[in-house]
C-alpha positions in Angstrom: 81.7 105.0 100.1 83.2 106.1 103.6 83.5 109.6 105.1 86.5 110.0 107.3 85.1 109.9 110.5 82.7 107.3 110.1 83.2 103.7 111.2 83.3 101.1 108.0 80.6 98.8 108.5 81.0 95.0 106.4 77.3 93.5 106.3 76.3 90.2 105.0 73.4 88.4 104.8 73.0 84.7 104.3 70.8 82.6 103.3 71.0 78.8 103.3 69.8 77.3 100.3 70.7 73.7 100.4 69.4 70.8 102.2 71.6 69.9 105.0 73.0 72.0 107.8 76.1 74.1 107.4 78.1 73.3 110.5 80.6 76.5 110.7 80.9 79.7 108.4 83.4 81.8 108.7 85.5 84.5 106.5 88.2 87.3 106.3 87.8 90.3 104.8 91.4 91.3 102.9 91.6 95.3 102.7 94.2 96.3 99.6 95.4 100.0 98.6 93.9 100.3 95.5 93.4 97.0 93.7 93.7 93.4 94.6 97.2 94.1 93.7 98.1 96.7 96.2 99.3 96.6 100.0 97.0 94.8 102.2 96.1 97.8 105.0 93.7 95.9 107.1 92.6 92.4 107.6 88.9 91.5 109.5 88.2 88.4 110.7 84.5 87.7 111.9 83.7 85.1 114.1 82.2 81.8 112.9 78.6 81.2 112.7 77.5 78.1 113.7 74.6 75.3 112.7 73.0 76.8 110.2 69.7 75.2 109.0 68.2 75.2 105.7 66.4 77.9 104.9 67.6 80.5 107.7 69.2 83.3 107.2 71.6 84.7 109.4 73.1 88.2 109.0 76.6 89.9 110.7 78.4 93.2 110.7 82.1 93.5 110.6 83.3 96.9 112.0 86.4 98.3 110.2 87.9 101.2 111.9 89.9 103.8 109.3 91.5 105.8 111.8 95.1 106.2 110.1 93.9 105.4 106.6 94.6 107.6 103.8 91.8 109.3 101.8 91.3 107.6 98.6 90.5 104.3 96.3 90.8 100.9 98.0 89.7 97.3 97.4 88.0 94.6 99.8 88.3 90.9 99.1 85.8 88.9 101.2 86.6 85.0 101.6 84.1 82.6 103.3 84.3 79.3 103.7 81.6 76.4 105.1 81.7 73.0 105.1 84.2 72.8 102.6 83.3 75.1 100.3 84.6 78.5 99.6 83.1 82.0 98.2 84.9 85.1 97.2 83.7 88.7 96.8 85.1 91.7 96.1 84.1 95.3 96.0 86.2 98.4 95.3 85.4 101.5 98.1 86.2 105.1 98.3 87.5 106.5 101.6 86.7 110.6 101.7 87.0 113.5 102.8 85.7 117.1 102.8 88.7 118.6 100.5 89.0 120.4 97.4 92.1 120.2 96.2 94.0 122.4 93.2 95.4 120.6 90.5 96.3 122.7 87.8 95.8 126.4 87.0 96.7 128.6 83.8 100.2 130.0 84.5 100.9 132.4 81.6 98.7 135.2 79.5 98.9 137.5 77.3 98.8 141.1 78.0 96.2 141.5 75.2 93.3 142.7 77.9 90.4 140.4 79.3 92.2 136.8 79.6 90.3 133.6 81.0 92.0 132.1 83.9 91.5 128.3 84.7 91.3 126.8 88.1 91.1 123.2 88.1 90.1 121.4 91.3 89.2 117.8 92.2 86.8 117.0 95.1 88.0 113.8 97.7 84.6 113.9 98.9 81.9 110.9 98.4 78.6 113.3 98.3 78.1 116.2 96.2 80.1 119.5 97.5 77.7 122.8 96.7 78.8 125.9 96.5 82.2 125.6 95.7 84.6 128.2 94.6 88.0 129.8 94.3 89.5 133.4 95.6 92.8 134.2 93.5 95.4 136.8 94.3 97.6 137.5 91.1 99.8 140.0 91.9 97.9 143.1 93.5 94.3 142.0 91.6 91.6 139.8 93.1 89.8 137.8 91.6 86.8 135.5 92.7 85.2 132.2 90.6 81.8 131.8 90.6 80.3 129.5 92.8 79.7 125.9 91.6 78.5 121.6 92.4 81.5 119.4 92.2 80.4 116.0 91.7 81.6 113.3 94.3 85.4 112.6 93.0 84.9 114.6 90.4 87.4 116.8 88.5 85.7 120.6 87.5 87.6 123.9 86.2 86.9 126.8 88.1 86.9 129.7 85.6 87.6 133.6 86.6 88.9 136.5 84.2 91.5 138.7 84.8 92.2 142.1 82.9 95.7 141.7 81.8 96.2 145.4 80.6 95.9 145.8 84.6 99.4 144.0 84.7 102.8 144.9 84.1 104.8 142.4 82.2 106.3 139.7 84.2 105.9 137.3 86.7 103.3 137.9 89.3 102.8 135.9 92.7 99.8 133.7 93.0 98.0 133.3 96.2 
């Protein structure tokens, strides 16, 4: 996962397991929105590493700078080639961010007295967010959720009550 903010780092290590030497490696790194399917956004070349000798192991970072990209999921395609020969991997990454976002929240109620009011919220964050919770104005009542750990991506409901005798029928602003 990746925190907005943070430079994306690509690390391999290799280790040459054959007999004779590999001359050149080299490799691109394919960023997609998404899946393999999506828009390539980004495209990371690292330079070739030469003369490789059975048995060594040589290791290399690719920076990937995210400045500009868009919270959420994307997919990285990794193709290196040597001597002829050609690997692929792939792994699927998470870009985040410290947000909480609203979805969805009950919209109607009865005027029948104490009614449950359902806030839910996803987190676009890749660690654990503590602590969370949501302050709702319905009309001239406030009301507050109690505090609670949303999960990294997670979806949660918030849940607060609200005293619907305290209402007049109708529609009431929510804030």
């Amino acid at each position: 996962p990746i925190k907005v903010g943070e430079k994306a780092l690509f690390s391999f290590s290799f280790t040459h397991q054959g007999n004779e030497t590999i001359d050149s490696l080299k490799g691109i790194i394919s960023i997609f929105n998404r899946t393999r399917e999506g828009n390539v956004v980004a495209k990371l070349v690292f330079p070739p590493i030469r003369n490789i000798a059975p048995s060594d192991t040589k290791e290399t970072t690719i920076p990937w700078d995210i400045g500009g990209i868009a919270v959420g999921d994307y997919f990285a395609v990794a193709e290196l080639a040597y001597d002829g020969h050609k690997i692929t991997f792939e792994q699927s990454l998470r870009i985040g961010d410290l947000v909480v976002k609203v979805l969805n929240y009950t919209r109607e109620f009865v005027q029948e007295g104490i009614s449950r009011m359902d806030i839910l919220v996803q987190s676009f964050w890749n660690d654990p967010i503590e602590g969370v919770y949501s302050e709702v104005s319905l009309g001239e009542l406030r009301l507050k959720t109690p505090e609670s750990a949303i999960q990294p991506w997670e979806q949660a409901t918030l849940a607060s009550y609200v005293d619907t005798l305290a209402l007049t029928l109708g529609q009431h602003p929510v804030a």
